[in-house]
SEDO-242628 format. One record per residue: residue number from 1; residue in three letters; x, y, z of N, C-alpha, C in turn. Coordinates in Angstrom, 3 decimals, decimal comma. Atoms other than C-alpha are relative to their C-alpha. Example, Ala and Ser with C-alpha at 12.3 -4.5 7.8 and 13.67 -1.06 7.14 Angstrom:
2
+-----+--------+----------+----------+----------+----------+----------+----------+----------+----------+----------+
: num : residu :     n_px :     n_py :     n_pz :    ca_px :    ca_py :    ca_pz :     c_px :     c_py :     c_pz :
+-----+--------+----------+----------+----------+----------+----------+----------+----------+----------+----------+
:   1 :    ALA :    0,890 :   -1,190 :    0,000 :   12,300 :   -4,500 :    7,800 :    0,900 :    1,200 :    0,000 :
:   2 :    SER :   -0,820 :   -1,190 :   -0,060 :   13,670 :   -1,060 :    7,140 :   -0,770 :    1,090 :    0,730 :
+-----+--------+----------+----------+----------+----------+----------+----------+----------+----------+----------+
% end
This chain:
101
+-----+--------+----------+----------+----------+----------+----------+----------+----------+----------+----------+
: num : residu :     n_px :     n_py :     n_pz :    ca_px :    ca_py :    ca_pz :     c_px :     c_py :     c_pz :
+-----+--------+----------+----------+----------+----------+----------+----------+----------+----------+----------+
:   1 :    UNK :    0,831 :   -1,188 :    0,000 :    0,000 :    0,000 :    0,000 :    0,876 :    1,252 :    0,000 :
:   2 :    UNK :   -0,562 :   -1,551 :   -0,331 :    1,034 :    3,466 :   -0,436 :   -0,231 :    0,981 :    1,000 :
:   3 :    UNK :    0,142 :   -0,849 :   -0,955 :    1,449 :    6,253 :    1,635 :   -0,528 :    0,927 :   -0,441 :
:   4 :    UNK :    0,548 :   -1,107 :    0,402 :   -0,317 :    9,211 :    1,397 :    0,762 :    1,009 :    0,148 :
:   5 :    UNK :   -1,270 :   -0,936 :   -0,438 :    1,330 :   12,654 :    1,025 :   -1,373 :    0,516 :    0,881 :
:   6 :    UNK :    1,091 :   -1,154 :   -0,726 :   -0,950 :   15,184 :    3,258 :    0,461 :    1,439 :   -0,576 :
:   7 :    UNK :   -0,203 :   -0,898 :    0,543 :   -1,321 :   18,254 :    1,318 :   -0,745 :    0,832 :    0,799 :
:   8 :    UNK :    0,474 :   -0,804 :   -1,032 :   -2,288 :   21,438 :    2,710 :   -1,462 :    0,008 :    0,173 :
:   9 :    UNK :    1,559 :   -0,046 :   -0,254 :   -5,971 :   21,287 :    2,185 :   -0,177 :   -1,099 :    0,447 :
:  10 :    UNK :    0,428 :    1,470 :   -0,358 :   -5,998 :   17,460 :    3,302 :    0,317 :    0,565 :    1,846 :
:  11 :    UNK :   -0,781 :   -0,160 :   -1,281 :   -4,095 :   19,056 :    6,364 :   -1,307 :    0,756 :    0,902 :
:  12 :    UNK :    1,591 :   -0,718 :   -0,951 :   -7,009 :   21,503 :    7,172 :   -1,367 :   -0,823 :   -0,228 :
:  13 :    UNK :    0,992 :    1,183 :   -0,224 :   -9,690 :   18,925 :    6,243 :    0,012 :   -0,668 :    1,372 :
:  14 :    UNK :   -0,441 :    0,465 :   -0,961 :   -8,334 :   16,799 :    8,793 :   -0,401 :    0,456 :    1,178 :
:  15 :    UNK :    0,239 :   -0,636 :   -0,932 :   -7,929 :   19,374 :   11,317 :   -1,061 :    0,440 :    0,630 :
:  16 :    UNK :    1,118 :   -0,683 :   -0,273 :  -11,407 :   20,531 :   11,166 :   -0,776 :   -0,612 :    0,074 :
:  17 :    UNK :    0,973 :    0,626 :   -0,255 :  -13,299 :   17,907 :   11,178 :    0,621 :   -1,797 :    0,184 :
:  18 :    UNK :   -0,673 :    1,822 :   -0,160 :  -11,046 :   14,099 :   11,418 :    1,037 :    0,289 :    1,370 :
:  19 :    UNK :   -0,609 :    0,276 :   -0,909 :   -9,850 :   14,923 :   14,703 :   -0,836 :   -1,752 :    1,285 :
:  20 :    UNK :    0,594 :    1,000 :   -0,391 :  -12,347 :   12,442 :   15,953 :   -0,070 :   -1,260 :   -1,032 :
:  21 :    UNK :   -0,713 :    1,194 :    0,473 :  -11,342 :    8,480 :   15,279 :   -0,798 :   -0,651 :    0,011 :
:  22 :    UNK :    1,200 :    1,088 :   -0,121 :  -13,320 :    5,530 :   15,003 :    0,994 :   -1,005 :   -0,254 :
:  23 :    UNK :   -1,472 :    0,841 :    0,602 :  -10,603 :    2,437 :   14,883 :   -1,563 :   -1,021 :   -0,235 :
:  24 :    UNK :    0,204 :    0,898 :    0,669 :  -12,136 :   -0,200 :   12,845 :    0,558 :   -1,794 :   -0,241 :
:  25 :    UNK :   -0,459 :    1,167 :    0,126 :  -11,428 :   -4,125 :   12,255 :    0,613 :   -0,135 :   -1,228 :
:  26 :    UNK :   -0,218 :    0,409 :    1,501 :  -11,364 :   -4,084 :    8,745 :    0,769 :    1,194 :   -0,726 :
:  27 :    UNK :   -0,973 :   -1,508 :    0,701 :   -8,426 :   -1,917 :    6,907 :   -0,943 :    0,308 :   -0,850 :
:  28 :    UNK :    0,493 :   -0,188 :    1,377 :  -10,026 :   -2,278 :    3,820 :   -1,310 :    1,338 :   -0,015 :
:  29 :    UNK :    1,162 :   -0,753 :   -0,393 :  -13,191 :   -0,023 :    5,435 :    0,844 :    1,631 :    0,531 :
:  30 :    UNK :   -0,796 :   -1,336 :   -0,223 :  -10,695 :    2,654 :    6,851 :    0,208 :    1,397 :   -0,831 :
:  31 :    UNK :   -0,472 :   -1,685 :    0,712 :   -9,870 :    6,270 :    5,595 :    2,042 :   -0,134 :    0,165 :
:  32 :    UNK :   -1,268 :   -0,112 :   -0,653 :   -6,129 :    6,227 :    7,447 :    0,529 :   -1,388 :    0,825 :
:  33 :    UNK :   -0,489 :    0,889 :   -0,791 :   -3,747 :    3,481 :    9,036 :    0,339 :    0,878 :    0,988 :
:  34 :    UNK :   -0,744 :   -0,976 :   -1,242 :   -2,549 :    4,925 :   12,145 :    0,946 :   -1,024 :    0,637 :
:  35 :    UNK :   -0,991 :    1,013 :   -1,041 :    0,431 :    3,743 :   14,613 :    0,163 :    0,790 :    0,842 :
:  36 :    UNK :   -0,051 :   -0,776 :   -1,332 :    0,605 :    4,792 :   18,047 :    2,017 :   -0,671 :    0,244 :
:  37 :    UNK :   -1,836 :    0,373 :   -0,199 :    4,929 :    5,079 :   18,369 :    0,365 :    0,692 :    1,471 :
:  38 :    UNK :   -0,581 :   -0,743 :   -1,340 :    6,925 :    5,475 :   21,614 :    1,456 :    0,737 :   -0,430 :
:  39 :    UNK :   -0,935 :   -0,834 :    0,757 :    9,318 :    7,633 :   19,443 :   -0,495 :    1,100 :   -0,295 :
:  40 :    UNK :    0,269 :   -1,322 :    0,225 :    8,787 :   11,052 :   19,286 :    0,360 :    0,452 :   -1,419 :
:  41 :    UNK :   -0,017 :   -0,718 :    1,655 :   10,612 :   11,577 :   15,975 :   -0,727 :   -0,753 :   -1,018 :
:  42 :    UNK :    0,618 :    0,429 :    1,506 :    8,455 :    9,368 :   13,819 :   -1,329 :    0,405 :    0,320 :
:  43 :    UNK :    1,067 :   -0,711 :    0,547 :    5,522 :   11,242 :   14,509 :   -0,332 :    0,986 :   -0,734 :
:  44 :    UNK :    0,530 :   -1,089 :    0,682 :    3,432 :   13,394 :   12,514 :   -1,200 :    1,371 :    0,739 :
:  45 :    UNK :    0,717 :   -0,373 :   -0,635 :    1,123 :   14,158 :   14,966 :   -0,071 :    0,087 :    1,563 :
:  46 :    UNK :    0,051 :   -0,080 :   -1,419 :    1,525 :   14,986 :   19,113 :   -0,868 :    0,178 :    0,364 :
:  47 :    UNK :    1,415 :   -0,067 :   -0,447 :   -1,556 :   13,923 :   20,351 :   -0,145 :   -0,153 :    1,317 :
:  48 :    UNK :    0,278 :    0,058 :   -1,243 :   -3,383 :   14,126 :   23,264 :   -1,730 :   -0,417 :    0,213 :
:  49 :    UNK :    1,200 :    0,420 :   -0,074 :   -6,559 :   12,284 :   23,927 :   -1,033 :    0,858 :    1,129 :
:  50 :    UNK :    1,108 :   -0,202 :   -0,818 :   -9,760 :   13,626 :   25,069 :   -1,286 :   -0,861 :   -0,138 :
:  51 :    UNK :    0,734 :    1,136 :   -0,286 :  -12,609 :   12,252 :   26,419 :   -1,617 :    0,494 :   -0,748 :
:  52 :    UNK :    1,405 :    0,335 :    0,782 :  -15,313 :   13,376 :   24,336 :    0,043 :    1,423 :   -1,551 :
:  53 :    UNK :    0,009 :   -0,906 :    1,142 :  -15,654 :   15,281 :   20,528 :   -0,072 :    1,331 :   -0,043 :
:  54 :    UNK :   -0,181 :   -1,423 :   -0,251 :  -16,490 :   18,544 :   21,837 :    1,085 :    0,791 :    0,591 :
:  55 :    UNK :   -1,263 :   -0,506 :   -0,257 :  -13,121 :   18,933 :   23,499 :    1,126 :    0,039 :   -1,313 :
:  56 :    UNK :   -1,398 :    0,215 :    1,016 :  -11,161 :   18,395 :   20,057 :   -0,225 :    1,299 :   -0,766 :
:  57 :    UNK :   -0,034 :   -1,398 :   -0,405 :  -10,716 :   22,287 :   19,885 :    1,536 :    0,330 :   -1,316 :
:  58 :    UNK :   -0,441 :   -0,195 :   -0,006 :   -7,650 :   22,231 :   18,577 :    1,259 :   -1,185 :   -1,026 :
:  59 :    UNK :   -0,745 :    0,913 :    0,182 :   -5,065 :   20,117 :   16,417 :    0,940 :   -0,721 :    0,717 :
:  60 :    UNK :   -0,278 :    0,827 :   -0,984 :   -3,694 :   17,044 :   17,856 :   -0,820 :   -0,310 :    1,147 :
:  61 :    UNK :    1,425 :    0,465 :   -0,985 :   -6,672 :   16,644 :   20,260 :   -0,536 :   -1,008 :   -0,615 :
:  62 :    UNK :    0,928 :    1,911 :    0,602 :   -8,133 :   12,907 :   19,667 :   -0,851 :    0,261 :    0,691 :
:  63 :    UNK :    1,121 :    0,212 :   -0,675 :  -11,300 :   11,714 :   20,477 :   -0,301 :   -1,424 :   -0,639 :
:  64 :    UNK :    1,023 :    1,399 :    0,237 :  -11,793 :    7,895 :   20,177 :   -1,523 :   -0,477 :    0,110 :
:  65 :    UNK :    1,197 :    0,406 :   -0,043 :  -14,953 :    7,614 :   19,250 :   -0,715 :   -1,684 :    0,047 :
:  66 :    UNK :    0,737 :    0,918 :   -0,296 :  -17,556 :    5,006 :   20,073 :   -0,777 :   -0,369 :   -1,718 :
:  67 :    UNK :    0,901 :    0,165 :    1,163 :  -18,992 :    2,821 :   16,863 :   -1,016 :    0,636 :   -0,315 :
:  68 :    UNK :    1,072 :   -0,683 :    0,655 :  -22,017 :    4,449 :   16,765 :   -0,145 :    1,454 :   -0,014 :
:  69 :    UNK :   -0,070 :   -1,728 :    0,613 :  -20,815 :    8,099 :   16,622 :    0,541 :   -0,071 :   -1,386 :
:  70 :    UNK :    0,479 :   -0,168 :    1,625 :  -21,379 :    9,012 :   13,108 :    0,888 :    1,229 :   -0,656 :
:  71 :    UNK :   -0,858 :   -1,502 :    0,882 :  -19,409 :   12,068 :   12,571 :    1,801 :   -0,449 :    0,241 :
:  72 :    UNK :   -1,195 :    0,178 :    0,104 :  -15,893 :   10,410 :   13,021 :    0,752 :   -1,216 :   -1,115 :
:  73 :    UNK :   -0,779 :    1,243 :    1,058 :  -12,966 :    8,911 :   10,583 :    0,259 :   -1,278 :    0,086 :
:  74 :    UNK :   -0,044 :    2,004 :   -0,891 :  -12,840 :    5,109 :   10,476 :    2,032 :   -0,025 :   -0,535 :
:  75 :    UNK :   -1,347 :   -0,064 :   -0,139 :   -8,821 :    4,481 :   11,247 :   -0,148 :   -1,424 :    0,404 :
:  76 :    UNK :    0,018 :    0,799 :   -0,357 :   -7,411 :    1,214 :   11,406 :    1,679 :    0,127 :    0,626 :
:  77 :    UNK :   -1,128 :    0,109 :   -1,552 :   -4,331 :    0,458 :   14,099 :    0,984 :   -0,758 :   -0,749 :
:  78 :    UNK :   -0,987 :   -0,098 :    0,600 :   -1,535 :   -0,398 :   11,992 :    1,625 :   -0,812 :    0,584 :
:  79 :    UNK :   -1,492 :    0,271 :   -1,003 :    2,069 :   -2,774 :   13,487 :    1,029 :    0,014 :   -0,126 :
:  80 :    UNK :   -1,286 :   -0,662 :    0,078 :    4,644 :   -0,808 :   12,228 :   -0,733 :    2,050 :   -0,440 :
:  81 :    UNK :    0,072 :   -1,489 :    0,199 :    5,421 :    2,663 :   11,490 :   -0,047 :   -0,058 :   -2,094 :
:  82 :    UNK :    0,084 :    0,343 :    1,318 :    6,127 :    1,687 :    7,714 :   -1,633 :   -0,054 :   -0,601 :
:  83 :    UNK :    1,582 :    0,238 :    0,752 :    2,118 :    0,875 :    7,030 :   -0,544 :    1,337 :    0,110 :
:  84 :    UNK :    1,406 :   -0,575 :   -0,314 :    0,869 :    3,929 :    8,488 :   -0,112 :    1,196 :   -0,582 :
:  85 :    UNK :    0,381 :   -1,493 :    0,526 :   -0,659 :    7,127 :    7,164 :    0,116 :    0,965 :    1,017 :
:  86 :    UNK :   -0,174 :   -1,221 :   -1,281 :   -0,656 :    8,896 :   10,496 :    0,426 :   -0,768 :    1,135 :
:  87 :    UNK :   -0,823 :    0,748 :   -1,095 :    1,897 :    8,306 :   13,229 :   -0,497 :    1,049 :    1,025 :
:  88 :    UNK :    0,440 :   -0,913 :   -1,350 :    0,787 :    9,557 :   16,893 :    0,615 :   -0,629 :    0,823 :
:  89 :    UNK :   -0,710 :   -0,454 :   -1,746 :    3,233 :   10,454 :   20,075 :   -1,166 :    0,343 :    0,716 :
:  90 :    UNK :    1,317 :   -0,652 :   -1,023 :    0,766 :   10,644 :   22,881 :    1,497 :    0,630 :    0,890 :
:  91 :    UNK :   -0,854 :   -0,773 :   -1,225 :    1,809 :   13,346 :   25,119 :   -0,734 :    0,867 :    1,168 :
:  92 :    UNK :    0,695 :   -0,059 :   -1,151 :    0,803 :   14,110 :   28,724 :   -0,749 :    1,715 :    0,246 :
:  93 :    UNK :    0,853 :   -1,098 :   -0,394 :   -0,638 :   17,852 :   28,725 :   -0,460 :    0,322 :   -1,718 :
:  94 :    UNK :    0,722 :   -0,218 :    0,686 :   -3,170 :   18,745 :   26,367 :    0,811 :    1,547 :   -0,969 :
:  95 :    UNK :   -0,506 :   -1,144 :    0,242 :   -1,207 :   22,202 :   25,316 :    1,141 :   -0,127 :   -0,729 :
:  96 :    UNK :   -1,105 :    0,370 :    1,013 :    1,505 :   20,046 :   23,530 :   -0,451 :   -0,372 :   -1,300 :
:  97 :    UNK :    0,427 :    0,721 :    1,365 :   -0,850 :   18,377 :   21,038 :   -0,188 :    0,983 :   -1,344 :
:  98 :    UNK :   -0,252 :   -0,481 :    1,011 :   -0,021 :   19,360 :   17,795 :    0,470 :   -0,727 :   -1,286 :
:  99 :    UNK :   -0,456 :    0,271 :    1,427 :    0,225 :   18,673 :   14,034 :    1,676 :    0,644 :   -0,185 :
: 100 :    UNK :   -1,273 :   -0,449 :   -0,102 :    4,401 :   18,297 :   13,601 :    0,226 :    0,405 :   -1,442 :
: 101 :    UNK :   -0,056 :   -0,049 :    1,854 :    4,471 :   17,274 :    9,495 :   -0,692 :   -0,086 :   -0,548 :
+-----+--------+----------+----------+----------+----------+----------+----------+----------+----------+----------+
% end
């Protein structure tokens, strides 16, 4: 599979409305692979999870959504960094999360 580039309008797409996730079983059904890395430099994204859609305010703010919320991207979970379309550093205060590349 290929990688995607993220161009600037894919970048503000994203931002504005695919901060909320939906992980999925089936790649094939997905929008994005994702990989959660304990490496800071292979992310793209310094995220910080919140606990519900109305807090994702801000880029890098997640919101794992629940199957039956309807307004989020279906992402599948990815077991390398090589597969994925979007790599995420979780990081402990909400004021770090940020889009890096």
């Amino acid at each position: 599979m290929k990688k995607i580039i993220l161009s600037l309008s894919c970048f503000i797409s994203l931002n504005a409305i695919s901060q909320s996730y939906k992980i999925v079983q089936n790649e094939v059904t997905a929008k994005y692979r994702i990989y959660i890395t304990k490496n800071k430099s292979e992310a793209n994204i310094l995220g910080y999870q919140v606990n519900s859609y109305v807090e994702v305010l801000k880029p890098g703010l997640i919101y794992f959504a629940p199957m039956y919320f309807n307004k989020a991207t279906l992402v599948y979970k990815v077991n390398s960094v090589d597969e994925a379309d979007l790599v995420i550093f979780w990081v402990s205060k909400k004021e770090d999360a940020k889009w890096i590349k």
